[in-house]
N, C-alpha and C positions, 0 to 999 in steps of 0.2 A: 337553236337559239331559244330564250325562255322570256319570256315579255315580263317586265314589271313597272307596272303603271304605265307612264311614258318613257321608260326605259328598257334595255334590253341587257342580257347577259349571253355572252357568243359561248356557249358552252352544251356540250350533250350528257354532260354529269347531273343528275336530277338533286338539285342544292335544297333536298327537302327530306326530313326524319318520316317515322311511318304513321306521325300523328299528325305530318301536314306541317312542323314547324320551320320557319330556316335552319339550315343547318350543312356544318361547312364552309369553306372558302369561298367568297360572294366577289365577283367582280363584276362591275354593273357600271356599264356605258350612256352616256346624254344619244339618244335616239336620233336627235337632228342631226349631228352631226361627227355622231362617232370619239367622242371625247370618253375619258375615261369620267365616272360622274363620281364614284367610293368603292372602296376597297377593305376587306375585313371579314375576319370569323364568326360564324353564329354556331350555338351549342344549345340545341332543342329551344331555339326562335330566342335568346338571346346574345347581343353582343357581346363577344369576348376577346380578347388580346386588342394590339393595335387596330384603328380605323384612321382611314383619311380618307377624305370628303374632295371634290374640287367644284370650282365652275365651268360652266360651260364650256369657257374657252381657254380650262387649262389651269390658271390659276388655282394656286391651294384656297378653300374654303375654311377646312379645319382637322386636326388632329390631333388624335388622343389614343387613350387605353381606358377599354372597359372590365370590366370584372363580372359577368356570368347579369349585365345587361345594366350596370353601375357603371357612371365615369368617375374613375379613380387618377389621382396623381392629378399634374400639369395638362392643361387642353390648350392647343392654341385656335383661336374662333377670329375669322375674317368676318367684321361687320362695316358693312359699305364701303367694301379693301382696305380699310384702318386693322392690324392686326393688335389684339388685343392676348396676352398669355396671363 
C-alpha cells in the first residue's frame, strides 16, 4: 500500500519514474472509508488519457482527458452536486 497524502493506493507496483515523478496507472482510494477517490495515467508526473475524480461517498466529482498534464476536450466538473459540462 503506498500513502498519498490522506490517501492511499492498494497496490505493490512502485507508480513512480526513476526521477521520482508519477508515473503510470494511479488508482487512489478516500483513506476513511475506502471509496475509490480518482483514477488515471501519469507519464513522467503528468496527466495523460482519461481521469475521473469522485467524492467521498461515491458520487462522480469530475471527468475529463488530459493531454501530457492539459485538459483537452469536454470536462465534466461537480460543483456543490450541480453538474456543470
Amino acid at each position: 500500500m503506498k500513502i498519498v497524502g490522506k490517501h492511499f493506493m492498494p497496490t505493490n507496483i512502485e507508480p513512480y519514474n526513476d526521477e521520482g515523478q508519477r508515473h503510470g496507472h494511479w488508482v487512489v482510494y478516500w483513506a476513511f472509508n475506502n471509496q475509490l477517490y480518482y483514477k488515471g495515467e501519469y507519464v513522467n508526473g503528468k496527466r495523460h488519457g482519461p481521469w475521473v475524480t469522485y467524492f467521498a461517498d461515491g458520487e462522480l466529482l469530475g471527468e475529463g482527458t488530459c493531454d501530457m498534464g492539459e485538459r483537452v476536450g469536454l470536462w465534466t466538473i461537480a460543483h456543490q452536486r450541480i453538474f456543470y459540462t
